[in-house]
N, C-alpha and C positions, 0 to 999 in steps of 0.2 A: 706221144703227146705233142713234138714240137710238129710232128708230119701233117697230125688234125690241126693246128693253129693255124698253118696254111690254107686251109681251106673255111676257116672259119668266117672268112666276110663271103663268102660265094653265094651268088642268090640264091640257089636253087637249097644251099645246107641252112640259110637265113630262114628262108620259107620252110623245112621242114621243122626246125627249132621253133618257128610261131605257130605249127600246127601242133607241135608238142605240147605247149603252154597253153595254146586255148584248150586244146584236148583234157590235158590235168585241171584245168580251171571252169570246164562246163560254159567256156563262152564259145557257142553256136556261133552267135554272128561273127565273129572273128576266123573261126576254126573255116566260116565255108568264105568268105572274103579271102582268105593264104589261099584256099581252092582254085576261087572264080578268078585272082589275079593271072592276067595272062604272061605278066614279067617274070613269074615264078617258077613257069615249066613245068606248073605238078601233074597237070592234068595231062599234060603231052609227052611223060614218059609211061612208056608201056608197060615196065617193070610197075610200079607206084600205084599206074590204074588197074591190078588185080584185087588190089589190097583198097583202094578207096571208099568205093562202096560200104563195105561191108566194117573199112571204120567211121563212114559218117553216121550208119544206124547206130551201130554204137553209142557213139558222139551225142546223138537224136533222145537215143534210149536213157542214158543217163542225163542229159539237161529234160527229159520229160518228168523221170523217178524222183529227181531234186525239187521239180516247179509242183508234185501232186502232194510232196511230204504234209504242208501243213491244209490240207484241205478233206473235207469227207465229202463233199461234195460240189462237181467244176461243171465248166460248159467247155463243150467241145471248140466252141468258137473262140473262148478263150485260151487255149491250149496251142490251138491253128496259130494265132495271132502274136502269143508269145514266143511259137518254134518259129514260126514265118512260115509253115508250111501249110496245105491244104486241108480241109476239116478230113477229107479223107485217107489221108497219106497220116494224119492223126489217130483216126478211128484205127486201119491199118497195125498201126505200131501197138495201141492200146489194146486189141484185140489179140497178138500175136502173144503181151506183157503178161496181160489176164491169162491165156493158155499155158503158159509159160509158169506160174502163179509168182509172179515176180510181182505183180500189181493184184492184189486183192479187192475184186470191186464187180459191176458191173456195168454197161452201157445203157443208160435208157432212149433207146432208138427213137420215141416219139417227142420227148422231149431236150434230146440230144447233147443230155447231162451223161457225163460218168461217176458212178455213185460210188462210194469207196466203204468197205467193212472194215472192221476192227480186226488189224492182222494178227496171227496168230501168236506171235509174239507178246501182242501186248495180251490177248487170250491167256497167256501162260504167265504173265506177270501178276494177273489179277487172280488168278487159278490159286498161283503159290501165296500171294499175300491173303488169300480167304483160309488155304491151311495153317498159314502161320496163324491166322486169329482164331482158328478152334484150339489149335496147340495153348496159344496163350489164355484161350477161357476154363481149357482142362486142367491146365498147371495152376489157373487163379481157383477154381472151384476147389484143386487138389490138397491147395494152400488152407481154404477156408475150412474143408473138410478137417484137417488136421489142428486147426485151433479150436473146435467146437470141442 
């Protein structure tokens, strides 16, 4: 503990502890700012840039999962705008999300909405509360049947 307290003001461990926290916190803009800083040295270790990549989709993928939750239906151009990235590096990820079935939805290419369906989940919530209400009209009929 006291060997890591040494190195705990070092830029290079500063910067990776602020990628950590935009990381856990879904803030993009910060997450790729600890990136693009050139004081930080992230990008100009060679160890670091195997792994970058493939955690800024990441990064991408979950602030996208988070910005679609309360919507059934977005525009791609708002999507682009809120990630900062391009409609197509957009379409890209949401295509990959959809295959994946991690995002239940569709693309409408001509009008370059992504349309979202009722995930299965909640499928299965409305499935069980429609048995629960025949169970309860058998049990009330059962009731009735038995005072007559």
């Amino acid at each position: 503990a006291r060997e890591a307290k040494a190195y705990q003001e070092e830029k290079e461990v500063m910067a990776m502890r602020r990628l950590r926290l935009a990381y856990d916190g879904n803030d993009l803009g910060s997450f790729e700012s600890t990136l693009k800083d050139r004081r930080n040295n992230i990008l100009g270790d060679p160890f670091i840039m195997k792994y970058v990549e493939s955690l800024r989709g990441r990064m991408r993928e979950q602030v996208l999962l988070a910005l679609l939750k309360p919507y059934t239906r977005v525009t791609l151009a708002f999507v682009a705008r809120e990630l900062a990235l391009p409609e197509k590096d957009v379409e890209a990820i949401l295509v990959d999300l959809i295959l994946d079935e991690r995002v239940d939805g569709k693309i409408d290419m001509l009008r370059k909405h992504l349309v979202l369906t009722q995930t299965k989940a909640e499928d299965k919530k409305y499935e069980a509360l429609t048995k629960w209400g025949s169970a309860l009209a058998n049990l009330s009929q059962s009731f009735a049947n038995r005072v007559q």
